[in-house]
Kinemage of the C-alpha trace (Angstrom):
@kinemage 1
@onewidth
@group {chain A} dominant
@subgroup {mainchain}
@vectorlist {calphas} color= white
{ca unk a 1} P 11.478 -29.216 108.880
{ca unk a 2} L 11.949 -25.654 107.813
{ca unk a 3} L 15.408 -24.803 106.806
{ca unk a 4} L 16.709 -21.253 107.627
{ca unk a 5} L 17.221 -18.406 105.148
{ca unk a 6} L 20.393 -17.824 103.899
{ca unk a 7} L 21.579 -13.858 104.345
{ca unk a 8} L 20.895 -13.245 100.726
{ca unk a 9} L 17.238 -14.302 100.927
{ca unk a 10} L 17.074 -12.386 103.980
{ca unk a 11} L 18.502 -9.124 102.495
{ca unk a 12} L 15.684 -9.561 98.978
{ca unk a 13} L 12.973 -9.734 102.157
{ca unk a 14} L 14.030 -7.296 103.642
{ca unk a 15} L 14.429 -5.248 100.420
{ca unk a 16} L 11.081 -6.209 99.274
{ca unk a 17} L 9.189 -5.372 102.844
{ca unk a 18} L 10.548 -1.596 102.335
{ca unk a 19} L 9.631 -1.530 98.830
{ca unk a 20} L 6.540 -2.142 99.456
{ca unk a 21} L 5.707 -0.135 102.198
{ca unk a 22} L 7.370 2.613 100.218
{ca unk a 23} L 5.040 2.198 97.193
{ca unk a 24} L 1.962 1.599 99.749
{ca unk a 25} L 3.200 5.092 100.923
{ca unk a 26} L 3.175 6.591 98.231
{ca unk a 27} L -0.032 5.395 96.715
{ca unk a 28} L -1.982 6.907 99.699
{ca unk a 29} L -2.525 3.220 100.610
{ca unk a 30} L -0.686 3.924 103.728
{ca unk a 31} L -1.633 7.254 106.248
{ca unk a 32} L 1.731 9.076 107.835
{ca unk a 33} L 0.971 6.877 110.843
{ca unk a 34} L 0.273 3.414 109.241
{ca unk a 35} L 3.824 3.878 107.261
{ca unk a 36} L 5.606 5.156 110.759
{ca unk a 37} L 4.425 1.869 112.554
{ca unk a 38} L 5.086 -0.332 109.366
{ca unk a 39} L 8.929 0.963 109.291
{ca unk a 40} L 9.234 0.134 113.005
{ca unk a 41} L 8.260 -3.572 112.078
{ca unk a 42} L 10.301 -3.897 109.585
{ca unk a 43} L 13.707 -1.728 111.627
{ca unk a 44} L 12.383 -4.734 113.847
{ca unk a 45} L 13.009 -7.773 111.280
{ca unk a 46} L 16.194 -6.278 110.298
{ca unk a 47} L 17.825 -5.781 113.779
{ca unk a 48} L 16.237 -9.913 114.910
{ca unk a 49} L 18.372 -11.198 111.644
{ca unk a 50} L 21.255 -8.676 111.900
{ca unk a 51} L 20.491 -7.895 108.123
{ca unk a 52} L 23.048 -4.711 106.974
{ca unk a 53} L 21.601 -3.507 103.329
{ca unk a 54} L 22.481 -0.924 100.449
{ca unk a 55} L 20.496 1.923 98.537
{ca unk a 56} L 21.538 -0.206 95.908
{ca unk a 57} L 20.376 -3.759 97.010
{ca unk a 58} L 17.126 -2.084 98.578
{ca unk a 59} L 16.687 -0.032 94.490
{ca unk a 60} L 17.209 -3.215 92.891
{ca unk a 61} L 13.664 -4.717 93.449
{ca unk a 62} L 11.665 -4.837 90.567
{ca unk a 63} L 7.494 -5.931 90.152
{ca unk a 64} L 7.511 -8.094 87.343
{ca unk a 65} L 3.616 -8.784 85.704
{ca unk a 66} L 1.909 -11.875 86.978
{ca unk a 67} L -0.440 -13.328 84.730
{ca unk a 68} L -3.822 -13.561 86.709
{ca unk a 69} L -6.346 -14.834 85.279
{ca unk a 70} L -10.460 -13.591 85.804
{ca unk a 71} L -13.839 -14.819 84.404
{ca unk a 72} L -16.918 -12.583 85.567
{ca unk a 73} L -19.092 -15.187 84.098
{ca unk a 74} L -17.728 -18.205 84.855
């Protein structure tokens, strides 16, 4: 059984989801459009979980390196 997300975990999702469509954006990996419709999913997922968020909670995400690992000849 899954156990609901407290409101802290819901605020880093939340935080992460516009983030990322932020540096999508701004990495032309996301047209004008695309970003418009993303924001309305996410202004969607924050009004279902009631989720109220700061500049300062929303600057605090950070990418940190993930080791992956590749072999072109394996």
């Amino acid at each position: 059984m899954k156990t609901e997300k407290t409101a802290a975990e819901r605020r880093e999702e939340l935080a992460t989801l516009l983030f990322c469509q932020s540096y999508l954006y701004y990495h032309d990996m996301l047209s004008s459009a695309e970003s418009k419709r993303v924001c309305k999913r996410i202004s969607a997922f924050q009004d279902k979980h009631r989720i109220a968020i700061t500049r300062e909670q929303i600057d605090s995400v950070e990418i940190k390196s993930v080791e992956i690992k590749y072999d072109d000849e394996p």
